[in-house]
N, C-alpha and C positions, 0 to 999 in steps of 0.2 A: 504494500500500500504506500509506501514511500513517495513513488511517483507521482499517485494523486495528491498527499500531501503539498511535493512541491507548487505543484500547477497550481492549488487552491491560495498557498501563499500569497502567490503574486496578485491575483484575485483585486478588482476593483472593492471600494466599501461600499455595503448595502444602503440604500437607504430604505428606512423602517419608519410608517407614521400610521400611530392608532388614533381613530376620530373620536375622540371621548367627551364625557358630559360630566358635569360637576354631580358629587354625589352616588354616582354611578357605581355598582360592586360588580355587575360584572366587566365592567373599565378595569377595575380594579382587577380583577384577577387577569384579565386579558393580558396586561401591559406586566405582569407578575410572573407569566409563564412565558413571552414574551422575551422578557431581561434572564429569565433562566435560561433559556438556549443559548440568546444571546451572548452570554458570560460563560456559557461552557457547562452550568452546574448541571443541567438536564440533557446533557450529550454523555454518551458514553466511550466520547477518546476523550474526555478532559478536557479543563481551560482552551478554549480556542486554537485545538488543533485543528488541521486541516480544514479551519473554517474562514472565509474572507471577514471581513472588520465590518461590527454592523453598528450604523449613525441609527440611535433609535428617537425618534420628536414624536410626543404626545399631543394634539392638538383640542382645545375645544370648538363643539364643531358649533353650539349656538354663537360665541366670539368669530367661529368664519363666516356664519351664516349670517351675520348681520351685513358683510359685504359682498360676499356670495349665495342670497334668499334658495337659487337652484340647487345646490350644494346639501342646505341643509333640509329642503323639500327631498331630495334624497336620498339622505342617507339617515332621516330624523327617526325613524323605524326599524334600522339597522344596528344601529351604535351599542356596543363598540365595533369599530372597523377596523381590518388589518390590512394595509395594503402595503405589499411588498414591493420597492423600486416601478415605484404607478400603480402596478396591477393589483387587484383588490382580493385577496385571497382567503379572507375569514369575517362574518360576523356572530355578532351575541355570544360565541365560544370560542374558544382555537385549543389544541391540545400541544403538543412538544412536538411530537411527531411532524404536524403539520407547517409548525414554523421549521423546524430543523429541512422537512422539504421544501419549503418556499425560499428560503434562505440559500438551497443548495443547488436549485432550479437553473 
């Protein structure tokens, strides 16, 4: 597995942005399992190995939706959102497995 390591190394950083709402729990756990891949604790080769570098922003989505009304007409039934470098890859839940594959994608 070495080789893949290498190659992941070099790897651009992710960017990772959950659409969250003040008070929210499951925001809360979303963005919780989330920073666990992230960080490595929920991978089982350890700390960020063979993983690229992942920029994670939480965003609140009523604070966007006051500039973007489409936005939060959107996604206001959704929340929490995972969307992976754009692409929108989880709501209401996500488990490790699923970040660790969209991450790896």
């Amino acid at each position: 597995m070495r080789w893949w390591r290498r190659a992941r190394e070099g790897a651009p950083q992710r960017s990772v942005v959950i659409w969250s709402r003040a008070g929210c729990h499951l925001c809360e756990q979303m963005e919780s399992v989330v920073r666990d891949v992230a960080e490595g604790s929920a991978g089982r080769r350890g700390p960020g190995r063979g993983r690229p570098p992942v920029a994670i922003e939480v965003r609140d989505l009523d604070e966007a939706g006051r500039e973007d009304p489409a936005l939060l007409a959107e996604l206001t039934t959704l929340v929490p959102v995972l969307e992976v470098d754009g692409r929108r890859v989880a709501h209401w839940q996500v488990d490790a497995q699923t970040v660790r594959a969209a991450l790896l994608d």
